[in-house]
C-alpha positions as CSV (number, residue, x, y, z in Angstrom):
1,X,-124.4,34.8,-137.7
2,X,-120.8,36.2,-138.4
3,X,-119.2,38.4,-135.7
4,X,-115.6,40.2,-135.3
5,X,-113.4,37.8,-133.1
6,X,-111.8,39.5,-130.6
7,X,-108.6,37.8,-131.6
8,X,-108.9,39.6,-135.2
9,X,-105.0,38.9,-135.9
10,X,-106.1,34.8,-135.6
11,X,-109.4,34.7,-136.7
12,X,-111.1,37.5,-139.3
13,X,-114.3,36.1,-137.8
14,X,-115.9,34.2,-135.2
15,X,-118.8,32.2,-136.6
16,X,-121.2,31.7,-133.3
17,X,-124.2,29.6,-133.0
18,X,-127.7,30.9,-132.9
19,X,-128.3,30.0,-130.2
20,X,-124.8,31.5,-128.5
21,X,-125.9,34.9,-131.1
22,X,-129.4,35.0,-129.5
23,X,-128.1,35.1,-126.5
24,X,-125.5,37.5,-126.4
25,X,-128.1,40.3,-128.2
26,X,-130.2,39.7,-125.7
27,X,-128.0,40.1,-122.8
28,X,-127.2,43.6,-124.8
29,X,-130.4,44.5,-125.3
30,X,-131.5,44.1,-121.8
31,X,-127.8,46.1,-120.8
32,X,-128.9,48.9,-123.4
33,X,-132.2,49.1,-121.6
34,X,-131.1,49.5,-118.2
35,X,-128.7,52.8,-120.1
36,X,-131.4,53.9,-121.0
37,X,-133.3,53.6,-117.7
38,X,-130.7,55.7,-116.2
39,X,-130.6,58.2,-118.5
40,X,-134.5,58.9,-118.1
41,X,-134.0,58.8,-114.2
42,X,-131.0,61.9,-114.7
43,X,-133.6,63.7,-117.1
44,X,-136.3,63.1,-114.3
45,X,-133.9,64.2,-111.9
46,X,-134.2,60.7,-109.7
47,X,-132.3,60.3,-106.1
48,X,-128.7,59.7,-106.9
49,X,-129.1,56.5,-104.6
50,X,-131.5,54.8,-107.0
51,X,-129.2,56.0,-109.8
52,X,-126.5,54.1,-108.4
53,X,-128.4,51.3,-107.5
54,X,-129.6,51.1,-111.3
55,X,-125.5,52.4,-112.5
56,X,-124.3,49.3,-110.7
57,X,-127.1,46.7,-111.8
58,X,-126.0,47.9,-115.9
59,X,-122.6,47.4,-115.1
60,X,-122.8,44.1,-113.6
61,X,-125.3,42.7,-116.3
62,X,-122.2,43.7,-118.6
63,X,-119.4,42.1,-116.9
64,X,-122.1,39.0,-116.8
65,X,-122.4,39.4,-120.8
66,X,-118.0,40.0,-120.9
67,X,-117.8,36.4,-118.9
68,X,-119.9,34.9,-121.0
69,X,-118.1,36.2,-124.2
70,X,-114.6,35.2,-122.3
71,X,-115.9,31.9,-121.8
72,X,-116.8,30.9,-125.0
73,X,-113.6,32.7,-126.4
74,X,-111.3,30.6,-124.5
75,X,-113.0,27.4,-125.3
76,X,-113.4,28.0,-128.8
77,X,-110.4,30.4,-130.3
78,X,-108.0,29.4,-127.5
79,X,-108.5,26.1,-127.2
80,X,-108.4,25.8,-131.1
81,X,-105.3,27.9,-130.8
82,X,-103.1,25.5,-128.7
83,X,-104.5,22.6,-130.0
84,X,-102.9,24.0,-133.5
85,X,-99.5,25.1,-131.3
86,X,-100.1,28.9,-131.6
87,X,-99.0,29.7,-128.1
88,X,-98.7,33.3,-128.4
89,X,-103.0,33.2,-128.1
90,X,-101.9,32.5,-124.1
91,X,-100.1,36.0,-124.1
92,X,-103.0,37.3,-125.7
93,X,-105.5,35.8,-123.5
94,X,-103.7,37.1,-120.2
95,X,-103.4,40.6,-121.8
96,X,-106.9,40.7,-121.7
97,X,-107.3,39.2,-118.6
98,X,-105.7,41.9,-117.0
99,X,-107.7,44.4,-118.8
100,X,-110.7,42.5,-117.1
101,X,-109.4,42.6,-113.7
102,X,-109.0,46.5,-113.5
């Protein structure tokens, strides 16, 4: 399966392996799943405690699915990267490091 790097400028696109594929669309599906949850429980007008207990499981399933991604970013595009001497990929990889730690 072909997917958009997130370093587009180095890499028009990030061929992952199945397996890696598989199981980043699952980790999505299940993410897009608990949405969905939470939307019903608004509509059924749920306590706003159990909405916020189900808001913060979806939001750490996808910082769980973002580490995942980061991992296998920075040993395969970054790691490539240095190893071919483009050190601006470091820049780019603390930009979005910071944009993680907000």
């Amino acid at each position: 399966m072909t997917a958009q790097c997130p370093c587009k400028h180095l890499h028009p696109n990030k061929e992952r392996s199945a397996e890696e594929a598989t199981r980043l669309i699952h980790r999505l599906n299940r993410i897009e799943g608990q949405i969905r949850g939470l939307k019903g429980m608004v509509e059924k007008q749920a306590y706003c405690i159990d909405i916020l207990t189900q808001a913060a499981a979806a939001s750490a399933a996808l910082h769980a699915f973002s580490r995942e991604l980061l991992d296998s970013h920075i040993r395969s595009c970054v790691a490539s990267d240095l190893r071919a001497g483009r050190d601006e990929t470091v820049d780019e990889l603390l930009d979005t490091l910071r944009k993680f730690m907000k």
